[in-house]
N, CA, C and O atoms as a printed pandas DataFrame, in Angstrom:
     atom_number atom_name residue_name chain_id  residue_number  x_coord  y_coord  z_coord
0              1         N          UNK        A               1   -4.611  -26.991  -22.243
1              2        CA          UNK        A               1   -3.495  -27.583  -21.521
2              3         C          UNK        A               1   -4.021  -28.143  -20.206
3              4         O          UNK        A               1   -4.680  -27.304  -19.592
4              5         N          UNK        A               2   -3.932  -29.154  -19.688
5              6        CA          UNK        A               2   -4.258  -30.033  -18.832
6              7         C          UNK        A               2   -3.296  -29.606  -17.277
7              8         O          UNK        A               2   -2.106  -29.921  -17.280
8              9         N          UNK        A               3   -3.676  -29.146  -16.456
9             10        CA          UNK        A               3   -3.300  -28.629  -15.149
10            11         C          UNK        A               3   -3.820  -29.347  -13.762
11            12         O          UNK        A               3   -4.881  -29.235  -13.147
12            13         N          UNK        A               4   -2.983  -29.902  -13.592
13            14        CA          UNK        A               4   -3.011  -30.807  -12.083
14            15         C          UNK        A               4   -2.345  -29.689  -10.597
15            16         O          UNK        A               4   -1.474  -28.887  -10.933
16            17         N          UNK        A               5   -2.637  -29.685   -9.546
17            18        CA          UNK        A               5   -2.070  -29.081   -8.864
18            19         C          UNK        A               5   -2.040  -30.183   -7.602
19            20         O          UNK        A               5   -3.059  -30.706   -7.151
20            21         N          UNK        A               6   -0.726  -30.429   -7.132
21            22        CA          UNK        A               6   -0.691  -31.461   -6.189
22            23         C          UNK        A               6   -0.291  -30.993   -4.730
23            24         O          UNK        A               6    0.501  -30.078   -4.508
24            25         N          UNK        A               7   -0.873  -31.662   -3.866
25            26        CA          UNK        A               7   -0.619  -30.929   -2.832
26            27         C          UNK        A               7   -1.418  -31.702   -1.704
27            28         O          UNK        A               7   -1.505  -32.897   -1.985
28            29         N          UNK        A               8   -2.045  -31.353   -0.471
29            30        CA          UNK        A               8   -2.857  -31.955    0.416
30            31         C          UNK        A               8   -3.903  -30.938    0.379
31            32         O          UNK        A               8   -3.593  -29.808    0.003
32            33         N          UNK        A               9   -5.271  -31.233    0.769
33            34        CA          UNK        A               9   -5.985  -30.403    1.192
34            35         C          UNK        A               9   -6.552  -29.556    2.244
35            36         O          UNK        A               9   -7.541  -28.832    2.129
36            37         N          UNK        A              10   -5.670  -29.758    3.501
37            38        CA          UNK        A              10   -5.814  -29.074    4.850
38            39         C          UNK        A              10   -4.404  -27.860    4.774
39            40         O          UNK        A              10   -4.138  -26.909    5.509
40            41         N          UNK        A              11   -3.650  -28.455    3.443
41            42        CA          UNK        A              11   -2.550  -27.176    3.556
42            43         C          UNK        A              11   -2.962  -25.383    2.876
43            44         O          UNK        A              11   -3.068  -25.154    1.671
44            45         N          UNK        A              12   -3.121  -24.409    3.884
45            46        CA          UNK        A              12   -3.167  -23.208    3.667
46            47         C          UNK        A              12   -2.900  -22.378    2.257
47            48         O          UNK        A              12   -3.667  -21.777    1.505
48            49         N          UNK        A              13   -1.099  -22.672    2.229
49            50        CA          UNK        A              13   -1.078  -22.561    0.533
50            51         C          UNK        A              13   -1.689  -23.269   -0.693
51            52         O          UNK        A              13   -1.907  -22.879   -1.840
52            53         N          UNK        A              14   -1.879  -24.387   -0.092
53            54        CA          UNK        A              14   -2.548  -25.375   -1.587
54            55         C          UNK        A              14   -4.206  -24.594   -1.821
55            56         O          UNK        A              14   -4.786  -24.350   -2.879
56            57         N          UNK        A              15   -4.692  -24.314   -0.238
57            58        CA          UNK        A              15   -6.068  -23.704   -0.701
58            59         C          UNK        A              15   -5.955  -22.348   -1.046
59            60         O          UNK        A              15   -6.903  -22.068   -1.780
60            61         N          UNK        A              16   -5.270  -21.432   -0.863
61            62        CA          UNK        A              16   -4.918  -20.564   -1.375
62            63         C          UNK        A              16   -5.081  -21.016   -2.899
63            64         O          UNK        A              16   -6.038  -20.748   -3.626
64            65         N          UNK        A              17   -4.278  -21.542   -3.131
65            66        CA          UNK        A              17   -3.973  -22.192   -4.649
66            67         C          UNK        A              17   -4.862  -22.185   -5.064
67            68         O          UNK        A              17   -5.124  -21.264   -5.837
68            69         N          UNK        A              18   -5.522  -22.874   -4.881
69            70        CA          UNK        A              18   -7.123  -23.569   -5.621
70            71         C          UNK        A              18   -8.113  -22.193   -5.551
71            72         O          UNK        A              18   -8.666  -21.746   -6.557
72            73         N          UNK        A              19   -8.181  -21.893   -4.876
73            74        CA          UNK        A              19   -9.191  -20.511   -5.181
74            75         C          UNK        A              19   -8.932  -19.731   -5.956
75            76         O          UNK        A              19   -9.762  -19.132   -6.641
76            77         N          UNK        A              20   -7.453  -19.552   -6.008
77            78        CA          UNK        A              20   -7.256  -18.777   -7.030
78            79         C          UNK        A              20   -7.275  -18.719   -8.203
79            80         O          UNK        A              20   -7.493  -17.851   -9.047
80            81         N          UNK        A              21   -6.935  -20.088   -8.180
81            82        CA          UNK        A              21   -7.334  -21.146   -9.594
82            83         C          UNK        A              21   -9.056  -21.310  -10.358
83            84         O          UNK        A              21   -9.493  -21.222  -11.506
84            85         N          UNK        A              22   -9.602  -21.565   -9.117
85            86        CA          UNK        A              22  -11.054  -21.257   -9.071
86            87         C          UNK        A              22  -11.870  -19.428   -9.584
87            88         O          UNK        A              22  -12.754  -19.023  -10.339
88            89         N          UNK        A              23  -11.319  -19.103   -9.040
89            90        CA          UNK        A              23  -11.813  -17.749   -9.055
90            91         C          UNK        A              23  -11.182  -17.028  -10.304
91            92         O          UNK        A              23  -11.797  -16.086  -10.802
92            93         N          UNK        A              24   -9.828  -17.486  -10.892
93            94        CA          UNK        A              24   -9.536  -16.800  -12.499
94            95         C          UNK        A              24  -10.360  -18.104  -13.886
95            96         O          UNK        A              24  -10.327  -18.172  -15.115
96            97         N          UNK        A              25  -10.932  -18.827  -12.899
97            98        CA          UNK        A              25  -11.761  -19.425  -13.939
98            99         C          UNK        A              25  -10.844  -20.787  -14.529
99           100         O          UNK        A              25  -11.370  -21.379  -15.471
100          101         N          UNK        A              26   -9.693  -21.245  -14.101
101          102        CA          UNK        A              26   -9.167  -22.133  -14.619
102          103         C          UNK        A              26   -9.243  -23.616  -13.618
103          104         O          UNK        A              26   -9.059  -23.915  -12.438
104          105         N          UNK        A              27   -9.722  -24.457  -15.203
105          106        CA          UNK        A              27  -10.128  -25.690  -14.809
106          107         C          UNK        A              27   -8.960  -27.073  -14.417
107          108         O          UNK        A              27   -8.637  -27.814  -15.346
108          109         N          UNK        A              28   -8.489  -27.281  -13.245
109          110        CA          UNK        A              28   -7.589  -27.691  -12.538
110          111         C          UNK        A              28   -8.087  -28.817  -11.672
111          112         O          UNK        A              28   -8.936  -28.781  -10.781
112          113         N          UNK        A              29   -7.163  -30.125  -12.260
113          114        CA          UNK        A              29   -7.116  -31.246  -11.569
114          115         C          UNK        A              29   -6.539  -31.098  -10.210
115          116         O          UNK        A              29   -5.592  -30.333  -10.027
116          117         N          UNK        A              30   -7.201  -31.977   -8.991
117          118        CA          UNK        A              30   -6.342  -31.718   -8.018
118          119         C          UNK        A              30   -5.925  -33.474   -7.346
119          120         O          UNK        A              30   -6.716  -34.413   -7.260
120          121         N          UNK        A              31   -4.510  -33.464   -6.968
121          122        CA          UNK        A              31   -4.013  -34.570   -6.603
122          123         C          UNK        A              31   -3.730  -34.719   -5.635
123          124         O          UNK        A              31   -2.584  -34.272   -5.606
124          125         N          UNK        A              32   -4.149  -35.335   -3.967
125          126        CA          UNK        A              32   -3.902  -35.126   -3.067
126          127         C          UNK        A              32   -2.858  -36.517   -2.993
127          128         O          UNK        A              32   -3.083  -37.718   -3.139
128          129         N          UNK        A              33   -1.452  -35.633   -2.655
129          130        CA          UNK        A              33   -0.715  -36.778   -2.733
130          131         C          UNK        A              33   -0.252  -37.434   -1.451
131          132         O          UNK        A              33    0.862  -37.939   -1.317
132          133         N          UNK        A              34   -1.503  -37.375   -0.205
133          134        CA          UNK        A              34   -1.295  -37.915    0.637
134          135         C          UNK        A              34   -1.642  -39.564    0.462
135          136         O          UNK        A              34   -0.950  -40.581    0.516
136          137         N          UNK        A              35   -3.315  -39.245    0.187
137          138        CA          UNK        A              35   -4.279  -39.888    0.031
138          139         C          UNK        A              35   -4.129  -40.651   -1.325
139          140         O          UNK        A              35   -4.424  -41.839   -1.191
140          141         N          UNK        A              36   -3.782  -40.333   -2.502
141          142        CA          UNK        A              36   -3.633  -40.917   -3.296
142          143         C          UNK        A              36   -1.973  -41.307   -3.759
143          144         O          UNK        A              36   -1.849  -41.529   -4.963
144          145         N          UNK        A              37   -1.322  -41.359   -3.332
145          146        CA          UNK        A              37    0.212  -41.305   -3.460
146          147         C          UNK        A              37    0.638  -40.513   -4.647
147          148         O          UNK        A              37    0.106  -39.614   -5.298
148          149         N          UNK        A              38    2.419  -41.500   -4.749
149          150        CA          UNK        A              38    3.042  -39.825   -5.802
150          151         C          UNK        A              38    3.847  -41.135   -6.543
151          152         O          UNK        A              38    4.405  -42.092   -6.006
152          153         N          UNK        A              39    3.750  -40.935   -7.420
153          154        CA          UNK        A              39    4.108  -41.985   -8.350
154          155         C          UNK        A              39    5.922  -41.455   -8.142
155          156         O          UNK        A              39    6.351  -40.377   -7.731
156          157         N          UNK        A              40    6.536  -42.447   -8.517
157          158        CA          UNK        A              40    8.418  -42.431   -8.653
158          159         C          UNK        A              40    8.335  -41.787   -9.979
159          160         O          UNK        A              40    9.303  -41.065  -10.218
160          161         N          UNK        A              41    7.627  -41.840  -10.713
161          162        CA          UNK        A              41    8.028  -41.109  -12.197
162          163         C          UNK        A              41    7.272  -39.627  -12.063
163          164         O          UNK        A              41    7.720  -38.802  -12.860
164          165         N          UNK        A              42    6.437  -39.251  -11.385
165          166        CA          UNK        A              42    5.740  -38.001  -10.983
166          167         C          UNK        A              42    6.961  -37.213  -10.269
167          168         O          UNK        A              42    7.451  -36.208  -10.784
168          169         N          UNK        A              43    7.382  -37.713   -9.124
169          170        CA          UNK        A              43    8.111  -36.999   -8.552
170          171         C          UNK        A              43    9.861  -36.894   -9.282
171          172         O          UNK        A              43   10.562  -35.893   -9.140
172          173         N          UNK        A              44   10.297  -38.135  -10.038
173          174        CA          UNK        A              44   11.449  -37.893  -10.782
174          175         C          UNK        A              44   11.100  -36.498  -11.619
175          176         O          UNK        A              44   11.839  -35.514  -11.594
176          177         N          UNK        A              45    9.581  -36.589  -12.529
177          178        CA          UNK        A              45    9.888  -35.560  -13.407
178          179         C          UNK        A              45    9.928  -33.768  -12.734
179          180         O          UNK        A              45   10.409  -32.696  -13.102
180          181         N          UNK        A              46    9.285  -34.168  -11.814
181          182        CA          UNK        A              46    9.423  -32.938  -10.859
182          183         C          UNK        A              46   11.155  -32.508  -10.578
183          184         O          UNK        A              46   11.585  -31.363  -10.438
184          185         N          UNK        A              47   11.796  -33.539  -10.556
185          186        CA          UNK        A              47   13.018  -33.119  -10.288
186          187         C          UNK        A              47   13.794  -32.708  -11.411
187          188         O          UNK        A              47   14.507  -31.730  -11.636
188          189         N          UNK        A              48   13.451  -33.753  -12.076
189          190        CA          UNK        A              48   14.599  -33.478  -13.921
190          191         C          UNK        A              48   14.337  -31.650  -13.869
191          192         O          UNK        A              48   15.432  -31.089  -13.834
192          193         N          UNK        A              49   13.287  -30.770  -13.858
193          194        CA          UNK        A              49   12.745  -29.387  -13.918
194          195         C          UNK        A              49   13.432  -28.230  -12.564
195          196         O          UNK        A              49   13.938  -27.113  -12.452
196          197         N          UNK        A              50   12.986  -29.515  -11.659
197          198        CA          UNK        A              50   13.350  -28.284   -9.895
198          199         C          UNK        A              50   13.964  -28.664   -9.466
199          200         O          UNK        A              50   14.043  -29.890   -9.398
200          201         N          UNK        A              51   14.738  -27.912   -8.939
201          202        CA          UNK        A              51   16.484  -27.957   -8.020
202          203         C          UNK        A              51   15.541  -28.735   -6.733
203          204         O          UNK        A              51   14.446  -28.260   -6.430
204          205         N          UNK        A              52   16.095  -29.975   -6.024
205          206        CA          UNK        A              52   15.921  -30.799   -5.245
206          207         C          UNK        A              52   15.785  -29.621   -3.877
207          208         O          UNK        A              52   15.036  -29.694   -2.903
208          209         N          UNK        A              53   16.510  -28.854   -4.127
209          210        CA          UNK        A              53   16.477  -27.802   -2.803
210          211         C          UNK        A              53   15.435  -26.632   -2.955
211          212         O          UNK        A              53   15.743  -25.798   -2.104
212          213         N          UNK        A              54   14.420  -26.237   -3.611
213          214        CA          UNK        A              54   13.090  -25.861   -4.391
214          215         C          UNK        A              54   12.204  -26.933   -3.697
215          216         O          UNK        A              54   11.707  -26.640   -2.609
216          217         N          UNK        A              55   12.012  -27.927   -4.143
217          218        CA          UNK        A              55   11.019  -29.160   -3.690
218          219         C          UNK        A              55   10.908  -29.559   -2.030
219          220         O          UNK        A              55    9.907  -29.756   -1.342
220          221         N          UNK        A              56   12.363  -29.593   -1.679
221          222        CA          UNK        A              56   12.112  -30.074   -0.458
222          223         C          UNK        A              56   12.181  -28.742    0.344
223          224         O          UNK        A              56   12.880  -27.751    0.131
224          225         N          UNK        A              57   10.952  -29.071    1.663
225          226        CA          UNK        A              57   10.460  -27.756    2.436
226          227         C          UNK        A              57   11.397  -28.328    3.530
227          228         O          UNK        A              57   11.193  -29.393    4.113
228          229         N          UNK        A              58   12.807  -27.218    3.816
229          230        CA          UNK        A              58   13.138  -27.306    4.842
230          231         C          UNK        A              58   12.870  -26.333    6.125
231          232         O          UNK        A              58   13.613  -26.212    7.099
232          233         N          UNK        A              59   11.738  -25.726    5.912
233          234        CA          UNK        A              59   11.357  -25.331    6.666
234          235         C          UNK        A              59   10.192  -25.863    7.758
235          236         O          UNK        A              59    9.803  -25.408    8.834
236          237         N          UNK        A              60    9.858  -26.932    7.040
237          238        CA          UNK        A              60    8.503  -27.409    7.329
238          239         C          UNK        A              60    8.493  -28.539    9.060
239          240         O          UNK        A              60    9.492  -28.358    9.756
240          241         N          UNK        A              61    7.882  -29.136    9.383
241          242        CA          UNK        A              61    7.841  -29.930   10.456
242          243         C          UNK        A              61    8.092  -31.128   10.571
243          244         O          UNK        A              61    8.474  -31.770   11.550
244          245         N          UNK        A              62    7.774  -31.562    9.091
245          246        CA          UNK        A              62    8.304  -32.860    8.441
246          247         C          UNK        A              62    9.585  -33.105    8.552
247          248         O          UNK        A              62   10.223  -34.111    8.860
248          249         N          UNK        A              63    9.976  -31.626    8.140
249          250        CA          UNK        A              63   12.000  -31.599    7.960
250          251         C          UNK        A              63   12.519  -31.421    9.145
251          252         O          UNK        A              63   13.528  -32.048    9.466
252          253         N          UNK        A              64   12.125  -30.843    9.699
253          254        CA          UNK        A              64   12.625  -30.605   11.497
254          255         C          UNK        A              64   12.631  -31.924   12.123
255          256         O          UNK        A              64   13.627  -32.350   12.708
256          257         N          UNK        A              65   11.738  -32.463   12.034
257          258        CA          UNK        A              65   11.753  -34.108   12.707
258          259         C          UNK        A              65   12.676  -34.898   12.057
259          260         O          UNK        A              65   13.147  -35.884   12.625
260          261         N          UNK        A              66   12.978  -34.604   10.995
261          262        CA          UNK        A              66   13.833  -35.951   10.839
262          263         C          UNK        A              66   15.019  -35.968   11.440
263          264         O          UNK        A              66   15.283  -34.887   11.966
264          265         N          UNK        A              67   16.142  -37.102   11.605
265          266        CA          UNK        A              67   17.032  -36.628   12.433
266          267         C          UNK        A              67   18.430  -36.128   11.485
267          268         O          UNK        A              67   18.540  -36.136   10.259
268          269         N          UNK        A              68   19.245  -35.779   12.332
269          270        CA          UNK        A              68   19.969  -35.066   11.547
270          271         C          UNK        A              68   20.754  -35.917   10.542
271          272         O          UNK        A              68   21.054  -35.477    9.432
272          273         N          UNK        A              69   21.117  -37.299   11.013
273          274        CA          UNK        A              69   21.981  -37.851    9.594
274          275         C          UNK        A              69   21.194  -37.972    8.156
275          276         O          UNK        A              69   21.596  -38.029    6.994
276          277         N          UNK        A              70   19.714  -37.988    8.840
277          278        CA          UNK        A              70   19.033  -38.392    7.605
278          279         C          UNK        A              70   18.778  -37.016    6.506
279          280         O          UNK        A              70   18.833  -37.241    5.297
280          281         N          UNK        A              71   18.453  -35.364    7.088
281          282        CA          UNK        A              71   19.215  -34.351    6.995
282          283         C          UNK        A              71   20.130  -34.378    5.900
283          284         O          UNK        A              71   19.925  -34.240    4.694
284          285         N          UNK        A              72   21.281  -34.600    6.610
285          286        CA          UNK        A              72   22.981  -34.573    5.758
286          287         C          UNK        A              72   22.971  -35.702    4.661
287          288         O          UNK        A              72   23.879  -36.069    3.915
288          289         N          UNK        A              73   21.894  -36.068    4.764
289          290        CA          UNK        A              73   22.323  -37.040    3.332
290          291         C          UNK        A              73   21.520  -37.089    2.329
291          292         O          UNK        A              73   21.675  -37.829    1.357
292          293         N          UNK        A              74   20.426  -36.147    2.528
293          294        CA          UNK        A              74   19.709  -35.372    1.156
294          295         C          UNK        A              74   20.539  -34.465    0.706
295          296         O          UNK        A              74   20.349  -33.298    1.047
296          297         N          UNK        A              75   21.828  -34.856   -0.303
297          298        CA          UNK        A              75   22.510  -34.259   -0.799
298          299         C          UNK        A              75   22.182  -33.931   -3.124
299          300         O          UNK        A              75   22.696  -33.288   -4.039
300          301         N          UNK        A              76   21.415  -34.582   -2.975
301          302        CA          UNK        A              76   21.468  -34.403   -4.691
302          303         C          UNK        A              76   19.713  -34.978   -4.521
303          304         O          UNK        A              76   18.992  -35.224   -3.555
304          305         N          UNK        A              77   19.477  -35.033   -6.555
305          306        CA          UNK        A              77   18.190  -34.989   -6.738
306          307         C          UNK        A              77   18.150  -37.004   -6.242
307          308         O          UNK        A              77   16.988  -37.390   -6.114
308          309         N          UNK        A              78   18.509  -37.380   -6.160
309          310        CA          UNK        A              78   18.887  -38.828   -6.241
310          311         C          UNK        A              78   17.896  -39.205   -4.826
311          312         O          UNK        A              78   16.784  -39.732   -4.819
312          313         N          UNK        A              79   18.776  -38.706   -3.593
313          314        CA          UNK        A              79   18.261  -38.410   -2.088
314          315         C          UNK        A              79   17.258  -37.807   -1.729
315          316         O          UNK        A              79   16.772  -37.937   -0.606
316          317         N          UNK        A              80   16.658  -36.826   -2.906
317          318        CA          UNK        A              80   15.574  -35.835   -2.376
318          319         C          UNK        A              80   14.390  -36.896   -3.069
319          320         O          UNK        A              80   13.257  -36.916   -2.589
320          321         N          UNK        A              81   14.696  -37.615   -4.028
321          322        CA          UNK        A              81   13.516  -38.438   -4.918
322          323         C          UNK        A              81   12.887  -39.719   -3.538
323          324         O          UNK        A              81   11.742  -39.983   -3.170
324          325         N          UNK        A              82   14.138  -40.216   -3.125
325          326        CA          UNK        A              82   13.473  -41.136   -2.308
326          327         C          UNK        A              82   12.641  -40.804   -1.048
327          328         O          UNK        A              82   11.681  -41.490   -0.695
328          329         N          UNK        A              83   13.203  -39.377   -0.201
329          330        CA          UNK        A              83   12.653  -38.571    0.725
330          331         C          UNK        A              83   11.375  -38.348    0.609
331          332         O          UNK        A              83   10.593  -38.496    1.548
332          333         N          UNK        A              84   10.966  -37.891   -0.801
333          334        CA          UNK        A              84    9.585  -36.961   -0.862
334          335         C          UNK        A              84    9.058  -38.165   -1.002
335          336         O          UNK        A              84    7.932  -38.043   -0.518
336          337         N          UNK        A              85    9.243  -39.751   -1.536
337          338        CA          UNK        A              85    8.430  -40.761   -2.096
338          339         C          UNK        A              85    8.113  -41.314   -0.609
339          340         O          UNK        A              85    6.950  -41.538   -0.276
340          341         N          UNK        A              86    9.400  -41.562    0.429
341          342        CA          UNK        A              86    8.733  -41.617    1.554
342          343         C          UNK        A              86    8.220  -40.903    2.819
343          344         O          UNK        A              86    8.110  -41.378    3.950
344          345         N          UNK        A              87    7.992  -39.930    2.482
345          346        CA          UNK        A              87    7.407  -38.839    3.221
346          347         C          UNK        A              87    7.051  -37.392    2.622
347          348         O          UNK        A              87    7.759  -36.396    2.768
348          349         N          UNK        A              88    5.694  -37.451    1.844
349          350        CA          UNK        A              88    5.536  -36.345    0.553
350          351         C          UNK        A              88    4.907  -35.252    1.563
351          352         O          UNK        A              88    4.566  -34.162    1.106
352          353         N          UNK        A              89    4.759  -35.532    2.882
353          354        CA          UNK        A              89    4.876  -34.157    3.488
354          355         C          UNK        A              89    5.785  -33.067    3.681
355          356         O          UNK        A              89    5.688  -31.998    4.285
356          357         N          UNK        A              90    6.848  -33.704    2.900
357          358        CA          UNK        A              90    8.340  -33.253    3.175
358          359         C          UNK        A              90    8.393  -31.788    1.807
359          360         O          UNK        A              90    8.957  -30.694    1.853
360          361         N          UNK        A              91    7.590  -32.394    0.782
361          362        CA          UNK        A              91    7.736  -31.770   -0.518
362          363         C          UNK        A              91    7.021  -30.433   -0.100
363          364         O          UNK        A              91    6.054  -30.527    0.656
364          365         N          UNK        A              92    7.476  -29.045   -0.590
365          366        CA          UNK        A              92    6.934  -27.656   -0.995
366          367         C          UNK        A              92    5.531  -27.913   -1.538
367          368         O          UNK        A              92    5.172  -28.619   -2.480
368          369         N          UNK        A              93    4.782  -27.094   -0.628
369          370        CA          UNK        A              93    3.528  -27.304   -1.359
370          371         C          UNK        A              93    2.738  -25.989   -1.680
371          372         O          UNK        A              93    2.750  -25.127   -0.801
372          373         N          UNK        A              94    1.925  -25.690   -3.052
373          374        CA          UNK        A              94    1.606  -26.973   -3.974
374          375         C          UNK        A              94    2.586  -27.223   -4.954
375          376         O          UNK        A              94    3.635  -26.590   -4.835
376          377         N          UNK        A              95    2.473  -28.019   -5.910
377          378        CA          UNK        A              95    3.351  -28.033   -7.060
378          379         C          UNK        A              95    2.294  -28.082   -7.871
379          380         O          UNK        A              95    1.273  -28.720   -7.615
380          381         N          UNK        A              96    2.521  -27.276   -9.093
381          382        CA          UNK        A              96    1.539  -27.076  -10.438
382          383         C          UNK        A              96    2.521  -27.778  -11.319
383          384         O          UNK        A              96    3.741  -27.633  -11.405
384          385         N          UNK        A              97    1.456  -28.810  -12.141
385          386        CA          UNK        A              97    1.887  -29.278  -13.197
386          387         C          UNK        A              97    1.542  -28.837  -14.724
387          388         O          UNK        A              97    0.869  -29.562  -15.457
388          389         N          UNK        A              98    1.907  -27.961  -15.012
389          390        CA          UNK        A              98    0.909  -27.164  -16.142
390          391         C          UNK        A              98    1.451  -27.668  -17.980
391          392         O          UNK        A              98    2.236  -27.113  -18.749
392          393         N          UNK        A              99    0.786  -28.664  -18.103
393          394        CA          UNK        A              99    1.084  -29.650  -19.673
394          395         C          UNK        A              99    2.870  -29.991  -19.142
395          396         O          UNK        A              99    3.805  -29.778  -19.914
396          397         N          UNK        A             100    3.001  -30.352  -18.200
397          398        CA          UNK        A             100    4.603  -30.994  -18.198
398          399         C          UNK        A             100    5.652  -29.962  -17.655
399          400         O          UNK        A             100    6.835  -30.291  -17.574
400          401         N          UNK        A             101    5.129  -28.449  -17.203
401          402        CA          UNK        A             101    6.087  -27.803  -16.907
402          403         C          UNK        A             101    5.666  -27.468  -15.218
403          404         O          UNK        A             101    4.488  -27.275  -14.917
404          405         N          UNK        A             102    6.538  -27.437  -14.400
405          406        CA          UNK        A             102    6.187  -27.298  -13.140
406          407         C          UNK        A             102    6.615  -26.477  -12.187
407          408         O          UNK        A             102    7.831  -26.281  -12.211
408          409         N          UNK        A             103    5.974  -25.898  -11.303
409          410        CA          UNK        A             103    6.161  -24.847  -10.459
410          411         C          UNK        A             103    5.740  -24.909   -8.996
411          412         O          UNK        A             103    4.604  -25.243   -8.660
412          413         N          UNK        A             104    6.631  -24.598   -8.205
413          414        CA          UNK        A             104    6.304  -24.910   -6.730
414          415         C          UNK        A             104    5.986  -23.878   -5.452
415          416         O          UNK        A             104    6.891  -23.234   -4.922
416          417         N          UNK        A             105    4.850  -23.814   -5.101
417          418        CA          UNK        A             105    4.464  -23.134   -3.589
418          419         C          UNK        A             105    3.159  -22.257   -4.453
419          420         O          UNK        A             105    2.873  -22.559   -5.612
420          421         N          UNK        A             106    2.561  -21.330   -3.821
421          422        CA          UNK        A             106    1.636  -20.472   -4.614
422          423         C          UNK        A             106    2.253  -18.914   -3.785
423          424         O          UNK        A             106    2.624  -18.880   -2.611
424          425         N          UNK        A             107    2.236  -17.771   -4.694
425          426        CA          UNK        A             107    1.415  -16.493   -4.683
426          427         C          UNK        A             107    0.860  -15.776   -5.592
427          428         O          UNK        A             107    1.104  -15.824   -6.798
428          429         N          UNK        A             108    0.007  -15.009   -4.982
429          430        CA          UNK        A             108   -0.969  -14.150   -6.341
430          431         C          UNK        A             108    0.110  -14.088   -7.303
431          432         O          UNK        A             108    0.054  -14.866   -8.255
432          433         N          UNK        A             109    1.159  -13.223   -7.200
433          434        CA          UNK        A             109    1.959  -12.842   -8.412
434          435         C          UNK        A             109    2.620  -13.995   -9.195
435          436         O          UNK        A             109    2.714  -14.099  -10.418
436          437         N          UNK        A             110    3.116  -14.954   -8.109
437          438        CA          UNK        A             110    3.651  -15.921   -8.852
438          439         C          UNK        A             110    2.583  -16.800   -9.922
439          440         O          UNK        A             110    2.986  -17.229  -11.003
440          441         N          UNK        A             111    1.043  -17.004   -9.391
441          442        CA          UNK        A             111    0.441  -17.254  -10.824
442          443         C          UNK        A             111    0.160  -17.039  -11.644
443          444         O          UNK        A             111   -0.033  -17.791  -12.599
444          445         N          UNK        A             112   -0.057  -15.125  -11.520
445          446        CA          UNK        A             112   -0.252  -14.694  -12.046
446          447         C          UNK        A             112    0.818  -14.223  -13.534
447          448         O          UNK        A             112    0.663  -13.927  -14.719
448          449         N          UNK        A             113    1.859  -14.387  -12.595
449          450        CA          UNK        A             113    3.471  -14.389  -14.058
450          451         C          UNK        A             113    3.246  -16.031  -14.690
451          452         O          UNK        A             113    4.073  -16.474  -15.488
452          453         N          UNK        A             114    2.283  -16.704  -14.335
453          454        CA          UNK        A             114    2.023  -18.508  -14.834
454          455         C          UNK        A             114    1.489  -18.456  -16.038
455          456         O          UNK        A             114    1.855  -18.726  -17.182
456          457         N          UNK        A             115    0.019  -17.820  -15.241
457          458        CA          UNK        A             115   -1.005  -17.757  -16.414
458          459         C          UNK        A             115   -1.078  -16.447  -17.205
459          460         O          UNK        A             115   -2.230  -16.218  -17.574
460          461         N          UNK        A             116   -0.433  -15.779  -17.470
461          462        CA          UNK        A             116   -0.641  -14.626  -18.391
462          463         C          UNK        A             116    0.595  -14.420  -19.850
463          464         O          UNK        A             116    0.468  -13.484  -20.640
């Protein structure tokens, strides 16, 4: 099964990610979707799977800056698709794409309930 993990590479959890990925021995594409962008059909299928409120990090610095109308009107997956396409710092990171099924942020346990 073909496993992409998308994310940036200066982010903490994504390297988390990858080592862990590394270190149970599994062979994992990585997509930095700063540097290489995020396709509209990458991030739709991310949504058809994850609640728009899953994907987008409102915790993050990305989300704090924006201003507030722009905020109140990420209301559905519709609003969150165009958000993350223009500003994919905005998106939970990492997201695992594992053969078409997808999962967002990393911890030990949570990959570990992935891959077993």
């Amino acid at each position: 099964m073909k496993k992409t993990l998308y994310g940036i590479p200066n982010c903490d959890t994504v390297k988390k990610a990858r080592t862990w990925m590394a270190a149970q021995g599994h062979d994992v594409d990585f997509h930095d979707f700063k540097k290489q962008g995020l396709a509209r059909a990458t991030a739709a299928a991310w949504l058809e799977q994850l609640d728009w409120e899953v994907l987008v990090n409102r915790k993050g610095t990305t989300w704090r800056n924006l201003p507030d109308e722009r905020k109140a009107a990420v209301t559905s997956k519709a609003a969150a698709l165009e958000l993350v396409l223009e500003l994919p710092s905005v998106i939970k990171r990492p997201v695992l794409d594992r053969g078409g099924k997808f999962s967002v942020g990393f911890s030990d346990s949570q990959y570990q309930d992935l891959f077993t």
